[in-house]
VOVEXZA-82495 format. One record per residue (C-alpha): residue number from 1; residue in one letter; x negated, y negated, z. Coordinates in Angstrom, 2 decimals. Each point is the difference from the previous one (the first is absolute). Last residue first. Layout:
BEGIN
    k  r        u        v        w
  NUM  a        X        Y        Z
...
***
This chain:
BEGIN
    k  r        u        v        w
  206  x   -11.76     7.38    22.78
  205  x     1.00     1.51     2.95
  204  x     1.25    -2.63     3.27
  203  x    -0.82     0.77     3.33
  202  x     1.74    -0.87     3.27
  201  x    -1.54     2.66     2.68
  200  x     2.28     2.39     1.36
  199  x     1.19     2.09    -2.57
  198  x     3.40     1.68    -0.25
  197  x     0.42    -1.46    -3.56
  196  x    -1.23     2.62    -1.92
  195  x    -0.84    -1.48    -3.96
  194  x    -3.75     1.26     0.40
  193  x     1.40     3.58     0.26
  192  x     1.03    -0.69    -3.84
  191  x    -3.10     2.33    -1.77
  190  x     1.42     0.91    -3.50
  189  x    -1.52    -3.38    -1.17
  188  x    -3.21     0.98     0.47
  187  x    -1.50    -2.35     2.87
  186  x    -3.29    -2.14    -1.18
  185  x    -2.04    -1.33     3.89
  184  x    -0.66    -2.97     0.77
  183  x     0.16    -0.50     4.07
  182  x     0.10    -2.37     2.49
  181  x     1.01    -3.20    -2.18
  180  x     1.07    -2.75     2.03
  179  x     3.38    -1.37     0.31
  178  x     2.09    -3.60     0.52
  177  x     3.04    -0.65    -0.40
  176  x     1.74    -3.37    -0.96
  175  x     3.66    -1.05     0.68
  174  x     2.44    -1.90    -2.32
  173  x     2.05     3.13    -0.46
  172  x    -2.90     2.33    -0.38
  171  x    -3.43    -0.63    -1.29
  170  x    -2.70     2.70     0.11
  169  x    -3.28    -0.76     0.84
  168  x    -3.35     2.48    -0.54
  167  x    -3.25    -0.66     0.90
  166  x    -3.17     1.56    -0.23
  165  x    -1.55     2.02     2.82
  164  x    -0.55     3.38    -1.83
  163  x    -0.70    -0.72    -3.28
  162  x     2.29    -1.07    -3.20
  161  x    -2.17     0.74    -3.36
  160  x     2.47     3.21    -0.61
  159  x     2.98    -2.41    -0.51
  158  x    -1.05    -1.73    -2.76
  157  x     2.40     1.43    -2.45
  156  x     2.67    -0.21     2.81
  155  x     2.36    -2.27    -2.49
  154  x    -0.31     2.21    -2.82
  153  x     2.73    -1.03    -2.15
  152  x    -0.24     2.85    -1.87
  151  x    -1.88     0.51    -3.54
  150  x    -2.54    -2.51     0.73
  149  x    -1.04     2.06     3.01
  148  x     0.42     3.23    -1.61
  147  x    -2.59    -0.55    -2.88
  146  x    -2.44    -2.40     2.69
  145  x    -0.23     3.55     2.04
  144  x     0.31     0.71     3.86
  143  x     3.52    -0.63     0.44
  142  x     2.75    -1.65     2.24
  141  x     3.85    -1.10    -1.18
  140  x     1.40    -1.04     3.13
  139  x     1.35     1.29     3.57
  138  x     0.94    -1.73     3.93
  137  x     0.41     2.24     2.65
  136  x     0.47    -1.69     3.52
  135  x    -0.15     2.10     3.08
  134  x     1.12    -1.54     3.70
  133  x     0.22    -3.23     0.71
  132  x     3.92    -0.90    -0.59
  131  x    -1.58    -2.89    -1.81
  130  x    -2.13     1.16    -1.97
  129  x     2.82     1.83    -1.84
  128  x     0.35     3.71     0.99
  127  x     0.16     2.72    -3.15
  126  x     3.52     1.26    -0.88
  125  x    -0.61    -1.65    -3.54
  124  x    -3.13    -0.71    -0.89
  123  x    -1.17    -3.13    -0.26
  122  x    -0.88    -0.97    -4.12
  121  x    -3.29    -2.30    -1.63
  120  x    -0.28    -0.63    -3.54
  119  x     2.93    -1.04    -2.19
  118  x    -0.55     2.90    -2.49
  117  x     0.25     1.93     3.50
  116  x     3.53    -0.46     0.08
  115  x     0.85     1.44    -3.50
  114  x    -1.99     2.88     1.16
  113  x     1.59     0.11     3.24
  112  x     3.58     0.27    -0.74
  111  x    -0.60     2.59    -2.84
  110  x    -2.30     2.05     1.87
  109  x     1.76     0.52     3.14
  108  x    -2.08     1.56     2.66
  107  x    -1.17    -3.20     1.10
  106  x     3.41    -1.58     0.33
  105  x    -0.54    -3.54     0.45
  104  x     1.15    -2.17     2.82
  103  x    -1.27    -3.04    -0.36
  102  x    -2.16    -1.50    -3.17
  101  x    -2.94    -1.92     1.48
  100  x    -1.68    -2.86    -1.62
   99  x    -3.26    -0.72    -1.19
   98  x    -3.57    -1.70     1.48
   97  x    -2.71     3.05    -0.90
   96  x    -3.18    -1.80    -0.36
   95  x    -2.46     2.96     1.38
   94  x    -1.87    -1.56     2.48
   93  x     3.32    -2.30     1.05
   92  x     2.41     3.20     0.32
   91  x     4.03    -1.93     0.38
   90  x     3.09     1.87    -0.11
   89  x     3.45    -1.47    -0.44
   88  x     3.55     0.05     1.28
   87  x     2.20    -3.21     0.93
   86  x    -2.61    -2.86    -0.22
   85  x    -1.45     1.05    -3.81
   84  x    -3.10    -0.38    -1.53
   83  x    -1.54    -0.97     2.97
   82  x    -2.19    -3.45    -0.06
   81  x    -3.70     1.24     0.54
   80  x    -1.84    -2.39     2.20
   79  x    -4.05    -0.39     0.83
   78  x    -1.09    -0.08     3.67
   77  x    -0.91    -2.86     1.06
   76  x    -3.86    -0.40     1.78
   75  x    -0.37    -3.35    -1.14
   74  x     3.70    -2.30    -0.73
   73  x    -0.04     0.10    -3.92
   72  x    -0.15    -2.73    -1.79
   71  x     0.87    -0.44    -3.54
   70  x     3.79    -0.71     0.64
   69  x    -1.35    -2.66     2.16
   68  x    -0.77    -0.06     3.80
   67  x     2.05    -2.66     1.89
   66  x     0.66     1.69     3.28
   65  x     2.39     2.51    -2.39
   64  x     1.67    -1.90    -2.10
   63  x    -1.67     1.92    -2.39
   62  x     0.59     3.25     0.83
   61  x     2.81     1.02    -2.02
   60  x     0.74     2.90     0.63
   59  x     1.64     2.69    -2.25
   58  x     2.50     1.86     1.63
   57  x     0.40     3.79     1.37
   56  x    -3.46     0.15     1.27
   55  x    -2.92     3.13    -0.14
   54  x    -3.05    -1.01     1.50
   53  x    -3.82     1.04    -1.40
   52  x    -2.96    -0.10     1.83
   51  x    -0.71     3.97    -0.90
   50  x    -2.30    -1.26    -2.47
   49  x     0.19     1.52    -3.68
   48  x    -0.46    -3.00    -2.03
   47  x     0.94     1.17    -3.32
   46  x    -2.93     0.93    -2.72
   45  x    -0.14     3.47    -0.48
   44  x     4.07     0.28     0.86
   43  x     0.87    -2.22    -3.21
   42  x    -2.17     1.59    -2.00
   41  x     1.59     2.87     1.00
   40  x     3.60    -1.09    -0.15
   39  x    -1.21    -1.73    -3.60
   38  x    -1.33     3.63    -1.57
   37  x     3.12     1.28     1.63
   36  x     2.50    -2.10    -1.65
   35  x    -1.95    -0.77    -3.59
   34  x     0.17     3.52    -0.28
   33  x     2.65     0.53    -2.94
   32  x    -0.99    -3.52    -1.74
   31  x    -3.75     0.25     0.29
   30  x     0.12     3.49    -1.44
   29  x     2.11    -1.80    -2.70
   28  x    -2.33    -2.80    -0.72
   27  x    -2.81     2.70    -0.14
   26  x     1.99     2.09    -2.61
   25  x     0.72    -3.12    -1.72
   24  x    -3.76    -1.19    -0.50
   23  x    -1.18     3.20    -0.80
   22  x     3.09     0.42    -2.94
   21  x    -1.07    -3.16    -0.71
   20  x    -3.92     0.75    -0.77
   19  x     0.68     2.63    -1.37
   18  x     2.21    -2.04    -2.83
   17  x    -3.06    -2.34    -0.34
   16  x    -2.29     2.98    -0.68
   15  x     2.04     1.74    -2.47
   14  x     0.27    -3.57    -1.77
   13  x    -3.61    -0.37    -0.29
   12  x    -0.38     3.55    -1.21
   11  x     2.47    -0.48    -2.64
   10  x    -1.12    -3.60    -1.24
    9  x    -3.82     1.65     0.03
    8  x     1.23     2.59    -2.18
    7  x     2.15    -1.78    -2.19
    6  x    -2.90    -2.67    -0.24
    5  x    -2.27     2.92    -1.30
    4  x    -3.45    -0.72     0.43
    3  x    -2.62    -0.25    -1.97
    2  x    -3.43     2.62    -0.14
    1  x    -3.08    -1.82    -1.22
***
């Protein structure tokens, strides 16, 4: 009967711990650099995507509201997202986007508007606010792949899922505007004619 070497068996127990931790910190790390989008998408596959949303400046309190509690919630009532800011923000329920705006950015200067977009959402500079009603553009980080998602602040990850019909609001100096989507379509950058403000409709370009 053939025994075994314990030097062996010590070495090939040990090789197999030590994969076993290189496997377990690769994963972690994967985890680590796409723990954004993985969540955004998890996020998005189980949200409540109904239109009845409403965009407010304050959070309510409702419960002094004809006595109902905290708990309660009048039937039929649409359910509130508190703006992320009251002076300049941008609000897309279905796809969870709540952030700030950053005025005035150059979008043809790279320096100013790649510190600004670390910070998420920028207006373009020369464009029309909403409310001068004429044509708003409004840029972020966007991408198709998890690599450059993580890598930017991708605020407009989720942006493809939007449909025509969903809703849009913009905040502006205490004031709250409200869009629908009547077209997704991907620009390449090079194209600008969307930033003409001789239009006569009041749209906004995300």
């Amino acid at each position: 009967m053939e025994s075994q070497n314990p030097n062996k068996e010590n070495l090939r127990n040990g090789a197999k711990k030590t994969g076993n931790i290189i496997l377990g910190v690769a994963v972690a790390l994967l985890i680590a650099q796409y723990f954004g989008v993985i969540k955004a998408e998890f996020t998005y596959l189980f949200r409540n995507k109904s239109q009845e949303k409403e965009v407010i400046l304050t959070a309510q309190d409702t419960s002094s509201e004809k006595g109902t509690s905290k708990a309660e919630k009048p039937q039929g009532a649409k359910q509130q997202i508190v703006a992320n800011n009251k002076e300049f923000a941008l609000v897309i329920p279905k796809i969870g986007v709540n952030v700030k705006i950053l005025p005035d950015i150059d979008p043809f200067d790279a320096k100013t508007y790649q510190k600004a977009l670390s910070q998420g959402v920028t207006h373009a500079v020369g464009t029309s606010l909403p409310s001068e009603g004429k044509n708003t553009v409004l840029f972020a980080h966007s991408t198709d792949n998890f690599y450059n998602a993580n890598r930017y602040n991708a605020v407009f990850y989720l942006l493809s899922k939007l449909l025509v019909g969903d809703k849009v609001f913009v905040v502006e100096d205490g004031r709250i505007y409200e869009y629908a989507i009547i077209a997704n379509s991907v620009v390449e950058a090079e194209e600008i004619g969307y930033m003409e403000q001789d239009m006569e409709l009041s749209l906004i370009h995300i």
